[in-house]
C-alpha positions as CSV (number, residue, x, y, z in Angstrom):
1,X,2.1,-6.3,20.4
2,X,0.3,-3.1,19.2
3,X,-2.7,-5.5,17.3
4,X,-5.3,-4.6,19.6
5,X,-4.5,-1.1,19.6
6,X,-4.1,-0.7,15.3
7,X,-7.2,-2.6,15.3
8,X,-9.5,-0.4,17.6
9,X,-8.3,2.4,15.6
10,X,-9.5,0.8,12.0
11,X,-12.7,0.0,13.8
12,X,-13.4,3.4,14.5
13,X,-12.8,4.7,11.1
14,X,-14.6,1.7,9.4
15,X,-17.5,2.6,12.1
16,X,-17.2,6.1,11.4
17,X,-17.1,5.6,7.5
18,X,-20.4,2.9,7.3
19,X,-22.3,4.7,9.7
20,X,-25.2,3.5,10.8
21,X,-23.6,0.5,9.9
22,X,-21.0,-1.4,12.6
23,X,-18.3,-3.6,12.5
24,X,-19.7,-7.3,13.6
25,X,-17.4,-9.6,12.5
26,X,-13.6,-10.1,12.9
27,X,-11.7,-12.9,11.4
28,X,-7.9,-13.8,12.5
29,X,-5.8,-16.6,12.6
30,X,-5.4,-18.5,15.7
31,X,-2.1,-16.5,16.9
32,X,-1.3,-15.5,20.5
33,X,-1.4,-11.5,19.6
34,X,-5.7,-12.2,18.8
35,X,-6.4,-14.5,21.3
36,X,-5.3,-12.4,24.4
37,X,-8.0,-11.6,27.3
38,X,-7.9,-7.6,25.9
39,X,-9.0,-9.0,22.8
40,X,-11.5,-10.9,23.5
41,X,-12.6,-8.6,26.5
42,X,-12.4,-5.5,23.4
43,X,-15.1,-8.1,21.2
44,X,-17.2,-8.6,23.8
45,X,-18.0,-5.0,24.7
46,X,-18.4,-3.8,21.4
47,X,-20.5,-6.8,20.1
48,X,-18.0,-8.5,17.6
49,X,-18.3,-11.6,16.9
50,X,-14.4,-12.9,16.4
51,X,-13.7,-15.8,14.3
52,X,-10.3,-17.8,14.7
53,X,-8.9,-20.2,12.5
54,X,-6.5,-23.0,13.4
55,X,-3.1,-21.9,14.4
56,X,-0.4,-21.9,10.9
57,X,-3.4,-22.7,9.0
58,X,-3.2,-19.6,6.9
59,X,-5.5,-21.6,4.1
60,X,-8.4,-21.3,6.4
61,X,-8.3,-17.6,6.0
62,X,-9.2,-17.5,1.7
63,X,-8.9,-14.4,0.1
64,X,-7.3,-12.8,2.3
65,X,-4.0,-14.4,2.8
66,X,-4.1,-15.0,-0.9
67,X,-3.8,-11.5,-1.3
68,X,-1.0,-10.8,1.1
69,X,0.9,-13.7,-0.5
70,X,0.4,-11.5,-4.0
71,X,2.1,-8.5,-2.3
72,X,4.9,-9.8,-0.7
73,X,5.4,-11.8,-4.1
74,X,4.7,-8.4,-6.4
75,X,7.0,-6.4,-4.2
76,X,9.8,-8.9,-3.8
77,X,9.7,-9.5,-8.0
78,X,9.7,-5.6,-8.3
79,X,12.6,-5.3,-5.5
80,X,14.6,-8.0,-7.2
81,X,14.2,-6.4,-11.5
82,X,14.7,-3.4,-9.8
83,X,17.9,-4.5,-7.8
84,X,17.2,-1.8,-4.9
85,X,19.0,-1.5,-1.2
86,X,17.0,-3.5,1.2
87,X,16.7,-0.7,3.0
88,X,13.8,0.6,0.4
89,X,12.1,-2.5,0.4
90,X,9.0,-1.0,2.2
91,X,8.8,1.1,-0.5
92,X,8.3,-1.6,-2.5
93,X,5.0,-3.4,-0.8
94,X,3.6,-0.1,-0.5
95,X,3.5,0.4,-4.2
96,X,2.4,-3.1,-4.8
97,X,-0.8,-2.6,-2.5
98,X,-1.5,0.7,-4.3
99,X,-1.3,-1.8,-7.8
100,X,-3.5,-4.2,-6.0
101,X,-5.8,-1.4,-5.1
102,X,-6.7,-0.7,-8.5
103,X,-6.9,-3.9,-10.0
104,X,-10.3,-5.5,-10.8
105,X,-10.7,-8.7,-9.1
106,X,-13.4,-11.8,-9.7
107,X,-13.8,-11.1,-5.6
108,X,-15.3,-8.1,-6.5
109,X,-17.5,-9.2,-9.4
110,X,-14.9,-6.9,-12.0
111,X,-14.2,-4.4,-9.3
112,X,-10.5,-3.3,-7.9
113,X,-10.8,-2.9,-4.1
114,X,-11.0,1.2,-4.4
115,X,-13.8,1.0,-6.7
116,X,-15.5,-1.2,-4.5
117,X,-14.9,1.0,-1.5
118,X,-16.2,4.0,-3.2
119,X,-19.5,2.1,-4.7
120,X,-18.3,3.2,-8.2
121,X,-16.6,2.3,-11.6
122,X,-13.1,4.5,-10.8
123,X,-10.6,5.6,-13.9
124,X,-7.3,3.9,-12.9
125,X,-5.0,6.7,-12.9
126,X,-2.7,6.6,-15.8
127,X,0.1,8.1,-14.1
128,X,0.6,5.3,-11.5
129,X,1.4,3.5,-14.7
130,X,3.9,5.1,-16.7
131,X,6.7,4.4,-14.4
132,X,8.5,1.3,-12.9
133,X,9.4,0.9,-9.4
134,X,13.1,1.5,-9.0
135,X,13.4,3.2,-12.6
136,X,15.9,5.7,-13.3
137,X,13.7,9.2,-13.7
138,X,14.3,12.9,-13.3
139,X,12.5,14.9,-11.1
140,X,12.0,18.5,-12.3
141,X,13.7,21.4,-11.0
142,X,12.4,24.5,-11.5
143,X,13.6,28.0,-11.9
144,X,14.4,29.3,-8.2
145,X,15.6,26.6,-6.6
146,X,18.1,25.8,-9.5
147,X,19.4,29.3,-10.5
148,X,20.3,30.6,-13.8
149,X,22.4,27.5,-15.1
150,X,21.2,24.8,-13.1
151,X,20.5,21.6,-13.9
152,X,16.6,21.3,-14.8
153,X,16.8,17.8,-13.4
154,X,17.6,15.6,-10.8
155,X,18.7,11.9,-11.1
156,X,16.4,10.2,-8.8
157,X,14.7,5.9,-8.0
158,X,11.1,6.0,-8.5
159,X,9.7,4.5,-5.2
160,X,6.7,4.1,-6.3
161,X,3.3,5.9,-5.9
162,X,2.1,7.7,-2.9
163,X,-1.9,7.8,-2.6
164,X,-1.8,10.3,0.3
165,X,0.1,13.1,-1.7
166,X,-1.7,11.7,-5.3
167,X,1.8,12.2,-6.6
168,X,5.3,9.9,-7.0
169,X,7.7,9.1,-4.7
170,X,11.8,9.3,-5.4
171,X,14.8,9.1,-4.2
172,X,17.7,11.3,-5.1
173,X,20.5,9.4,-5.9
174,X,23.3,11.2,-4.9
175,X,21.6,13.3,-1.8
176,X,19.4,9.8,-0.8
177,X,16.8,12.1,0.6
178,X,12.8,10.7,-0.1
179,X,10.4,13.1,-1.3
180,X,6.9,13.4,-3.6
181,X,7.0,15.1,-6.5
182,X,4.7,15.4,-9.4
183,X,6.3,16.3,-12.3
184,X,9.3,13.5,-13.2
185,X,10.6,12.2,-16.6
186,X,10.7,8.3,-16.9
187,X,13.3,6.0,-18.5
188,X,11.5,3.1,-17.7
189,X,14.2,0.7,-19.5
190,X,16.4,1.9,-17.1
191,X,17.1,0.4,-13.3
């Protein structure tokens, strides 16, 4: 239901980003959530041309649906090796579109998706790397917040990496509380 409105709101930033440069063409499947009046009213105004392919035709749509059946196939193999709660399965297609990020791909002529955004050869970062989703690892605890005897580590799941923060994601294991955190120790044999 909230289509239109995600969509106006990544036109504006891809607008904003490629200026002079406008969005002109939009391609969807042939779903009732794209083919309202608002849409095509919203296309109209603004001068975008939207394409529609048949209704449950997803192979119409190439590359695209390709890759989303990747992702849901990456995180569903690393949810299942990794035997998570359901619960953290978002977690899970998160970090499998930050893998498929920074990937090269023949799409991109030897280019992962970032480095084509950025119009650059980009140095995957070897951190997002080292560790396996839903690995055991041990976040760091440091000085003050542990006192004098305390442990110096904290069991935690890796969830994964988190592109906002540039650092990982965990969960504690005993507390369940979600948090980033930069400096962990990985026992990537261990689920």
């Amino acid at each position: 239901a909230d289509t239109l409105i995600s969509f106006k709101a990544n036109q504006r930033r891809l607008d904003n980003k490629y200026y002079p440069s406008r969005l002109a063409v939009v391609r969807t499947d042939g779903e009732a959530v794209y083919t309202s009046r608002e849409w095509e009213e919203h296309c109209e105004q603004n001068g975008i041309e939207h394409e529609i392919s048949g209704r449950h035709k997803h192979g119409q749509n190439g590359t695209v649906e390709r890759r989303m059946d990747t992702l849901g196939n990456m995180a569903r193999a690393m949810a299942t090796a990794s035997n998570i709660p359901e619960r953290l399965f978002p977690h899970a297609l998160v970090y499998a579109n930050t893998l498929i990020n920074n990937i090269p791909t023949k799409a991109n002529d030897g280019m992962s998706p970032n480095e084509k955004d950025a119009g650059m050869k980009l140095n995957v970062h070897k951190r997002i790397m080292q560790g396996f989703f839903g690995n055991l690892c041990f976040a760091h605890v440091y000085a003050p917040e542990r006192g004098k005897h305390g442990d110096r580590g904290v069991p935690c799941t890796n969830l994964g990496w988190d592109d906002a923060n540039n650092v990982w994601l965990v969960e504690e294991w005993e507390s369940k509380r979600i948090y980033c955190t930069a400096d962990l120790t990985f026992h990537p044999r261990t689920y």
